[in-house]
C-alpha positions, -999 to 999 in steps of 0.1 A, spaced: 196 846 68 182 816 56 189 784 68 202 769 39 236 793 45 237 795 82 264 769 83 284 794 65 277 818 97 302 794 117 332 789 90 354 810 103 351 800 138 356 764 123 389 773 104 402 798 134 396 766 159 416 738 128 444 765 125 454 771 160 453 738 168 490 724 177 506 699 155 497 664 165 532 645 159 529 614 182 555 605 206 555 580 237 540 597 267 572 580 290 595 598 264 572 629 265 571 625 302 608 620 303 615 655 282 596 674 303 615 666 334 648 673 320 633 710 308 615 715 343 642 701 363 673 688 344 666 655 351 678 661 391 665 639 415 659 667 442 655 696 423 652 730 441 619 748 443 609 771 413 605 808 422 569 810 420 567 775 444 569 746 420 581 718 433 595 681 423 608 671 389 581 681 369 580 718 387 544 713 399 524 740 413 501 739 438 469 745 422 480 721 396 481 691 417 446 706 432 433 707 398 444 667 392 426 651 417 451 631 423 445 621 464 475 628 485 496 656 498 512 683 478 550 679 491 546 646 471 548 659 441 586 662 450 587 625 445 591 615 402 566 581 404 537 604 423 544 636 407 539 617 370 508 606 383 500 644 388 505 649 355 485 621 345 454 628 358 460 666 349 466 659 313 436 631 313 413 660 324 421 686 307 437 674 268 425 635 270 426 634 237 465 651 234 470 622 261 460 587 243 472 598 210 507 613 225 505 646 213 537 662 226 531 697 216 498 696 238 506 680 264 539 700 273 520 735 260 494 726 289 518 712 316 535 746 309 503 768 306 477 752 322 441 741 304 442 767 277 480 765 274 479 749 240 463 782 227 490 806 245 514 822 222 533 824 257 540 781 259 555 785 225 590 785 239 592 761 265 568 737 237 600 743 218 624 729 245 604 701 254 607 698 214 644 697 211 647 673 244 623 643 219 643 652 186 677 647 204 691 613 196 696 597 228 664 620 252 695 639 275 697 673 254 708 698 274 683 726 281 688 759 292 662 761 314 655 800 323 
């Protein structure tokens, strides 16, 4: 092919990438932060442990808090002030950009699904509750959480 058209070779790629990117709707990262604890937790203060071991407010699994660097121990991710700071330094990792600009849909759809997450047809759902939690008037929508 001759280099005049091999840009063309990579145009699909290019539109596939722009078209499964989520939307980019900016919201406060405390209210984000906020929405996702009332769909991991329901806003308890001690919430019980998740069935496959996540812990704390924001339901934090073990090789989460691994994968955030954040220096500590793992039962203190069952406290809300060190467990945001899990999720911090997870989202600043793995979608900085989701993270300065407040992108709610990526940040919740890789809280939920890891570094890939936003790209999982399976974080759809729980994107959605975390959706409904920002859109409520006053941030204490009730989710059904299972």
């Amino acid at each position: 092919m001759s280099s005049k058209y091999k840009f063309l070779a990579k145009a699909p790629l290019t539109i596939l990438a722009f078209l499964g990117e989520p939307s980019s709707q900016s919201h406060s990262l405390q209210k984000i932060l906020d929405s996702i604890v009332l769909v991991e937790s329901g806003g308890v203060e001690n919430p019980p442990d998740g069935a496959a071991g996540e812990i704390g407010p924001y339901q934090i699994l073990r090789a989460y808090w691994e994968d955030s660097g954040v220096p500590g121990e793992y039962e203190m991710c069952r406290g809300r002030e060190y467990a945001q700071g899990v999720v911090r330094a997870y989202m600043e990792r793995w979608c900085p950009e989701a993270w300065a600009s407040g992108n709610a849909e990526v940040i919740a759809r890789t809280h939920n699904g890891g570094p890939r997450g936003r790209y999982k047809d399976s974080t759809i759902p729980y994107w959605k509750k975390v959706e409904a939690v920002l859109k409520s008037k006053d941030g204490l929508h009730q989710v059904d959480n299972h």
